[in-house]
N, C-alpha and C positions, 0 to 999 in steps of 0.2 A: 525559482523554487519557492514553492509556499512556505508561510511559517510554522506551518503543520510538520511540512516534512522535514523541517531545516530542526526544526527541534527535535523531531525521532533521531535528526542524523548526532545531536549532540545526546542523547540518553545513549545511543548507541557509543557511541568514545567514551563515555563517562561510565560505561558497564553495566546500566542498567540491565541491557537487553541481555545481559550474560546469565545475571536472579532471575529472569523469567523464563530460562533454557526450556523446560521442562512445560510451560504454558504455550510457546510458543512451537512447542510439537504437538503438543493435544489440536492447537491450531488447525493447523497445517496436514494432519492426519484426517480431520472434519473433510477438509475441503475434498482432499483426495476421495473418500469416502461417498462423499453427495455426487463429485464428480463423473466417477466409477458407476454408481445406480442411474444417473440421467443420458449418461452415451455409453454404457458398456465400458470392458476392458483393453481395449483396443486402444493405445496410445496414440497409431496414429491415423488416426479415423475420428481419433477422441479430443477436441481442441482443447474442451475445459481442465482433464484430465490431465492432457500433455502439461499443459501450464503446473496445476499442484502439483504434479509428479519434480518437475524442474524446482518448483518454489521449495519443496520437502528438500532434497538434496542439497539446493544447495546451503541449506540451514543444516546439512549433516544429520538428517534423520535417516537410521539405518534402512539400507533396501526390504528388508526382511519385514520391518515395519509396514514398509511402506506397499509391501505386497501383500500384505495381512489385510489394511485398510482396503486394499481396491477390491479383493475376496469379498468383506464385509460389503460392503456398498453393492457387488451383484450377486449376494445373498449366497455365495458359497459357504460363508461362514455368520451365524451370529453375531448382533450385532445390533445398540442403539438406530432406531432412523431418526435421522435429522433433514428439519428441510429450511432451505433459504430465505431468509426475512429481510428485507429491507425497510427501517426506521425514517425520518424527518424529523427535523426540528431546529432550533435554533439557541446556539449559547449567548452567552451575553456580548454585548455590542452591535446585536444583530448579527453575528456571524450564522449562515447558514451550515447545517451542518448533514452530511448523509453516514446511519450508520448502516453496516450489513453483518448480518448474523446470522448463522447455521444455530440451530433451536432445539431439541426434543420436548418443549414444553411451548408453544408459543406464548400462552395467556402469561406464565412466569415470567418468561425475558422480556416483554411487554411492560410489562410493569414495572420492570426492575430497569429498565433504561430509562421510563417515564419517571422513576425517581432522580435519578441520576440527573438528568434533566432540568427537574426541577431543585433539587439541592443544590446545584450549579448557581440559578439564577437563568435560566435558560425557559425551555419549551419544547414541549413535543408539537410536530404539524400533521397536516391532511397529508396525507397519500399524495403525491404529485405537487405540492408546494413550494417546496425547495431543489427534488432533482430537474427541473428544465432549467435551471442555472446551471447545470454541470453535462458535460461531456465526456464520453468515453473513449481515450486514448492509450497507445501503449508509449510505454516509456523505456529507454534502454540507456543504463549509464556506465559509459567509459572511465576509467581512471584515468587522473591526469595528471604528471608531474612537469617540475619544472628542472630545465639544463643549468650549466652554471653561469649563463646569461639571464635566469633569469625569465625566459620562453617558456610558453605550456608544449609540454611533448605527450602524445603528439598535438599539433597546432589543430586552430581552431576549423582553418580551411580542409586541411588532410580529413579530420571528423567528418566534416559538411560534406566533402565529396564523395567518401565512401559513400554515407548514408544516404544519401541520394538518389543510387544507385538501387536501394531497397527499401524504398518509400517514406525516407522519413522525410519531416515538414516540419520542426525546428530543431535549434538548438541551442543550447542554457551553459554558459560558463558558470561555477559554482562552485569554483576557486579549486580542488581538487579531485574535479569529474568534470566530463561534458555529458547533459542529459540530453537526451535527443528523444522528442515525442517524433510519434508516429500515430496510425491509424493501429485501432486496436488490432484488427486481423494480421498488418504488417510486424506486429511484435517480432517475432520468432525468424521472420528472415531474416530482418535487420539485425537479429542477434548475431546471427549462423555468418551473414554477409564480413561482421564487423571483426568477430571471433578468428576467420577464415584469414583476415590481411593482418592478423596478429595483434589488434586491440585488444585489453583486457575489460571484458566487459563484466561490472560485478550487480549491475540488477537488471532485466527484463521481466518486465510484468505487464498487465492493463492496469489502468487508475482512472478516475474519475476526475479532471479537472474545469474548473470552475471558469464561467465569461464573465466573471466580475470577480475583483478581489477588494475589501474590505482591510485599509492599514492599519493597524493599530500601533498606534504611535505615541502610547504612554504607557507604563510598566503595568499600572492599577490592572485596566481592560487586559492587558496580553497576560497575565497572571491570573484573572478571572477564567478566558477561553481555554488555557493551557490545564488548565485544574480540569475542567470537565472531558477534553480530550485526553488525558492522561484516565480520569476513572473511564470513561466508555472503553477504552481501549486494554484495561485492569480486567474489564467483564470475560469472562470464560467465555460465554457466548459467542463476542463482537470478533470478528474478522478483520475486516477494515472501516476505517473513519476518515471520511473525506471534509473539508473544510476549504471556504472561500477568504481566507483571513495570511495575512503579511505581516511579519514584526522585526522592524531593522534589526541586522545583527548587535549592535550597541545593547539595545533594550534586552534581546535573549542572551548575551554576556554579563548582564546585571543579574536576569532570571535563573541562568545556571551557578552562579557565584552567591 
């Protein structure tokens, strides 16, 4: 797991993500929204739709909402349009960085990441600079406890074989979850496959993951990148922020302390 995500997964314990409840539907309501107006209402005909429909839920955004939003999006109802932007650039260390944004203004949110950017100690890049470092996969993560030996249940092989079975192609111990990437299209069965034999699966999404990872392996640099991915991610705008960057747990237990 990156040390992008390993630190969402510590804001998340620590409650942050609880203060942005309310940011964090305005989100999630966007997507579904853009979603809805690029393939229709048709959930399932509609891949990108299906996905925010699922992402909304299970962040507990009410259905009512969330049917108002996909209205909005094929014009049944009034309604901001918003369209999808994708950022480049680079925070300090050389860490490359991709961000993605649903907009109603593009020239403002342009400028307002390129500060961001730059008050970091970072950079904005050309169009295509930094995403052919990255790839697009889906991810699907299992809870994992342990027995009172001491064993992860369920075990790593049980995981592996399932998945298997519905295209996934790795898998990440990660102390209390196994992540299993797959091919982005494979997401949703491998959910349905894993759900089905009674694992508790608590995220399936696509993400962007990186062929080269960047360690940061002193507090200074991991405290620099962590600040600019914390405001990109502050932005109303920004959606998600992808990053090619690692920071031993030791150093992110000194950062969250």
């Amino acid at each position: 797991m990156s040390g992008h995500s390993k630190w969402a997964t510590i804001k998340h314990k620590k409650g942050a993500q609880d203060k942005a409840r309310g940011k964090l539907f305005a989100k999630l309501i966007r997507q579904v929204e853009v979603a809805a107006r690029e393939g229709g209402s048709d959930i399932s005909s509609n891949a990108g739709l299906r996905t925010a429909f699922a992402k909304a839920r299970d962040a507990s955004v009410p259905l009512d909402t969330i049917e108002r939003a996909v209205k909005r999006g094929t014009g049944e109802l009034e309604g901001v349009r918003y369209e999808a932007i994708t950022y480049e650039g680079y925070a300090p260390a050389g860490v490359a960085v991709i961000v993605e944004c649903l907009s109603d203004n593009r020239n403002r949110t342009g400028a307002e990441i390129r500060n961001i950017f730059a008050k970091s100690g970072g950079s904005m890049a050309e169009p295509g600079s930094v995403s052919w470092q990255f790839e697009r996969k889906g991810i699907v993560v299992v809870t994992q406890k342990k027995d009172s030996n001491g064993n992860a249940v369920p075990s790593e092989d049980q995981v592996m074989m399932a998945g298997l079975e519905a295209g996934a192609e790795d898998l990440v111990d990660n102390g209390d979850s196994w992540n299993l990437t797959c091919s982005a299209s494979d997401v949703h069965s491998l959910k349905e496959v894993l759900e089905g034999q009674g694992y508790e699966v608590t995220q399936a999404e696509t993400t962007l993951i990186s062929n080269t990872v960047i360690e940061l392996d002193n507090e200074s640099d991991a405290r620099k990148v962590l600040r600019v991915i914390d405001a990109l991610e502050d932005h109303d705008d920004v959606q998600n922020v992808y990053a090619n960057f690692d920071v031993p747990d030791q150093i992110l237990e000194q950062i969250q302390d």
